[in-house]
N, C-alpha and C positions, 0 to 999 in steps of 0.2 A: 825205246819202243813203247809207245801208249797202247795201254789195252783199253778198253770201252769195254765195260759193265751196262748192258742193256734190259732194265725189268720191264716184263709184261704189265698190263692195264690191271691186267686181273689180281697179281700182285701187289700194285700199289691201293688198290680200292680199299684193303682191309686197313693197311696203312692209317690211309688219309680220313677212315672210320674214327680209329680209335684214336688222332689228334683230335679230331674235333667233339668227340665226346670228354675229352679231356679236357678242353677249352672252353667247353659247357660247363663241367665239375667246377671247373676254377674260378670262371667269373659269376657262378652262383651259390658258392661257396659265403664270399660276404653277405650277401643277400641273405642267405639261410641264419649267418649268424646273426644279421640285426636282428630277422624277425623273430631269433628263439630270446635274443634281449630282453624284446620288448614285450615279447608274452611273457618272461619271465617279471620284468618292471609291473605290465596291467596286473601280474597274480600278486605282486608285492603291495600293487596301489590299490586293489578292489578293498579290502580289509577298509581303508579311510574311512570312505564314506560310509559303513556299516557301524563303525566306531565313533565319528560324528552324530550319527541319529541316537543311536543311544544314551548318549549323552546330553543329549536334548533333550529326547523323553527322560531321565533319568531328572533331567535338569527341572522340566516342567510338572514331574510328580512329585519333587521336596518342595518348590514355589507355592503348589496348591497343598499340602498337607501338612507343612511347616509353621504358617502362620497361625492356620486354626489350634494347634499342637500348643505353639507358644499362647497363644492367647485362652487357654485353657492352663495351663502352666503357672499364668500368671495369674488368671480367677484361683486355685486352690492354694498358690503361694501368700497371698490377700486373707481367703479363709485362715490357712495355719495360723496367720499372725492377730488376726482377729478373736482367735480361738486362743491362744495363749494371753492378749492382755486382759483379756474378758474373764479369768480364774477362770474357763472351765465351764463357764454358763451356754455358751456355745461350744459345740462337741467340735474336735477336730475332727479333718479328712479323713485320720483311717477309723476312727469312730464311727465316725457317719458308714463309709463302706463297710464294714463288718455289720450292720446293722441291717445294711440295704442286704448284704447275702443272706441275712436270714429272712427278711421278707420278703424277697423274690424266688426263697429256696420252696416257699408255698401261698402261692399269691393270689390264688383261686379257692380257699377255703370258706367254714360259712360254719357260726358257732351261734348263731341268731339272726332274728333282723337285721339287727344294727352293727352287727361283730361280723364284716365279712372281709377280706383280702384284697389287696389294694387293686389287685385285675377287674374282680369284677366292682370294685368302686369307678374304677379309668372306664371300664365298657357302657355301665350307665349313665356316666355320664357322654361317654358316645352318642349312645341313644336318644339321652335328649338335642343332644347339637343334631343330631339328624334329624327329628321328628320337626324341631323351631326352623330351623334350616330349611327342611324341604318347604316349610308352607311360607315362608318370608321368597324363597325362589319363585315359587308356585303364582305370588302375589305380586312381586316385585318388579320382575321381569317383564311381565307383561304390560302394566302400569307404564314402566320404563318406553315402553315401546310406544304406548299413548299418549305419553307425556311429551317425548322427544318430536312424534307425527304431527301432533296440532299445537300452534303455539298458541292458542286460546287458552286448551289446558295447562302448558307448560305455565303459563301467568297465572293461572290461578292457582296451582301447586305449586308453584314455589317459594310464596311465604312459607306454606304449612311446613314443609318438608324443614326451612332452614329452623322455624320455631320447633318443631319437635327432636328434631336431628339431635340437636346436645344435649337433649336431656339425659341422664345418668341413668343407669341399668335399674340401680336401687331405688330410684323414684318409682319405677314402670312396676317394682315388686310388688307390693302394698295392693295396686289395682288389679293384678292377677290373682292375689289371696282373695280378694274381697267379689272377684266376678265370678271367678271358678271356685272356690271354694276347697281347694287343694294344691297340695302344695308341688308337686310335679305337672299340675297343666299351669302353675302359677311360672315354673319356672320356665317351662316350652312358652307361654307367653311371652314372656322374659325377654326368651332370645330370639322371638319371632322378632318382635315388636324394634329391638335394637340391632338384626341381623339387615331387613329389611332397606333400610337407609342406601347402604353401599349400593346393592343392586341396583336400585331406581336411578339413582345420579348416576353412574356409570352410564348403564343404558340408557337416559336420554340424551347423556351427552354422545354417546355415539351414534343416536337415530340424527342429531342433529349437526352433525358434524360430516353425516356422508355426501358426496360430489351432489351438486346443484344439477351436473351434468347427467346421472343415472335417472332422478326425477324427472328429466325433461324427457328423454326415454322413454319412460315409463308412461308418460303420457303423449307424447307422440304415438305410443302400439295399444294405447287407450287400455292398460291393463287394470282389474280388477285392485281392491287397496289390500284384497289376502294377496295375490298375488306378489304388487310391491313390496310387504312385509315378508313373503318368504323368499322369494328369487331374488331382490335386492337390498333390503334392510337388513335380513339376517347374517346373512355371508360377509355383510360390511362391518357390521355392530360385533361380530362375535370375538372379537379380542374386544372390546369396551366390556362386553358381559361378563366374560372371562376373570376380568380383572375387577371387577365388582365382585364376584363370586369368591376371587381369593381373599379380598377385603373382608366382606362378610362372616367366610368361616373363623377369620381370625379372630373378628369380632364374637362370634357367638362362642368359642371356646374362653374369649376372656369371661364372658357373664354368665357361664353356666358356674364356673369356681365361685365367685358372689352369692351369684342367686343360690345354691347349694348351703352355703354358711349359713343363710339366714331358713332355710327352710327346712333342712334335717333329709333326715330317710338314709339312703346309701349314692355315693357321687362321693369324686375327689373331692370337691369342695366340702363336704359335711367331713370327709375324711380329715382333712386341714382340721377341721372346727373343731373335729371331736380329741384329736391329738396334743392341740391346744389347751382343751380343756385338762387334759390330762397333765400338762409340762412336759410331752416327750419329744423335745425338741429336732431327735435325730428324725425318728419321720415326717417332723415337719421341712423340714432338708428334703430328707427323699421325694417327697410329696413335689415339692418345688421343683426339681428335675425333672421328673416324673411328667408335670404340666408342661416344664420344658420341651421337653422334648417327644409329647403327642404334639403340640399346636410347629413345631420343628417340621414331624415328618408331615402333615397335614399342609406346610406350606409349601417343601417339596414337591411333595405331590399335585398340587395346583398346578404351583411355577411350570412344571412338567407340562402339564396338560394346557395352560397357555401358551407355551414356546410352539406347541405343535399346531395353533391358530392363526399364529401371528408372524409377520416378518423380522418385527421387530423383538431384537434380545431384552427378556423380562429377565428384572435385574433383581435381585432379593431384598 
């Protein structure tokens, strides 16, 4: 005898629930595990690329610090050895630097005139690189821009320019003793006089060097010649100025050390002189550095203030 076992709807519903929620669990069960893989894989892998870049920067800050390092390394390994065949007449490196700590341990002192500390020897001579400087800018620049405008003038200034151009610092001394009658406008003549050069070639090389195509422009809308000099010659020429101007300061910090030797008072260069006269060679060391490394941060400092003109990367 068969019996028949017959369930209600209502019965089977809960049933046929909880299969198919189970069949849900199951076939998303993989799915779950890939994806906690593979977030576990991206947590593994994100690190790389963090370790990668640092490395690179890591890589790109011993490239640029390295070489100056060595080549520095290899300047005071030069000195040691220089310093040893020579008995002694030249100091060695840690000579020298014990030396230099004590005179930078007070380097702003003042026991006379003439007896003063090598800060304020470096700042005077600042002073006059500023005072030759501004008036060589003041004169140069402008010249540059009339020169470069009309090529009348450009012909008739450019004999002079290339005759005077090479003449030596220490030629130009002698006529600044003899005009001024002293010896610090002798030397501000100095460095006017041989500061001057760079600016003017620069700038008219760059008034004459701007597009054919601006000019026509400009006269086409029939503009005034202040005008074309400010709205268009200036904004064009101003990296050509630029880079006269860094020329320039270099130049006048070379000839203010010259011009100083021969003229006395207070300045690194009289400073050199007077050390000299003495035989103390370790500050004539220092002193060398010393020039080093003002006419260093003075071309930093340009280069800087070029880069922010120009398109083009100014190279040192």
């Amino acid at each position: 005898m068969v019996s028949a076992v017959f369930h209600s709807p209502l019965d089977a519903a809960p049933v046929a629930a909880q299969n198919a929620m189970n069949n849900v669990a199951i076939s998303a069960s993989p799915a779950s595990g890939r994806s906690q893989k593979q977030s576990k894989s991206e947590t593994t892998a994100s690190p790389a690329p963090a370790s990668r870049d640092w490395a690179a920067l890591s890589r790109s800050f011993w490239m640029a610090v390295l070489p100056p390092l060595c080549g520095l390394g290899l300047l005071i390994g030069l000195w040691a050895v220089v310093s040893t065949t020579t008995g002694g007449s030249i100091p060695s490196p840690v000579e020298t630097w014990k030396q230099a700590l004590e005179i930078f341990s007070n380097p702003f002192y003042r026991n006379g005139p003439n007896d003063q500390g090598v800060g304020w020897n470096v700042l005077m001579s600042l002073e006059r690189v500023a005072v030759g400087f501004g008036m060589a800018a003041l004169v140069g620049i402008p010249a540059g821009f009339v020169i470069g405008r009309f090529n009348f003038l450009s012909r008739m200034f450019n004999p002079l320019i290339s005759l005077l151009r090479p003449v030596s610092p220490l030629a130009w001394l002698p006529i600044g003793l003899l005009v001024f009658k002293g010896a610090n406008p002798a030397a501000i003549w100095t460095i006017f006089i041989c500061s001057i050069w760079p600016m003017i070639i620069n700038t008219a090389v760059g008034v004459q060097r701007v597009p054919q195509d601006y000019m026509n422009v400009a006269r086409v809308l029939n503009l005034s010649e202040w005008k074309i000099a400010t709205k268009i010659l200036f904004p064009a020429v101003l990296p050509y100025m630029l880079t006269g101007v860094r020329l320039a300061v270099g130049t006048a910090w070379l000839v203010i050390v010259a011009a100083e030797m021969l003229t006395g008072g207070v300045g690194i260069g009289f400073w050199v002189w007077d050390e000299w006269n003495n035989l103390n060679v370790k500050n004539i060391i220092i002193a060398i550095f010393v020039i080093g490394i003002v006419g260093l941060v003075l071309e930093f400092a340009l280069i800087k203030l070029a880069t922010a003109f120009t398109f083009e990367e100014v190279k040192a």
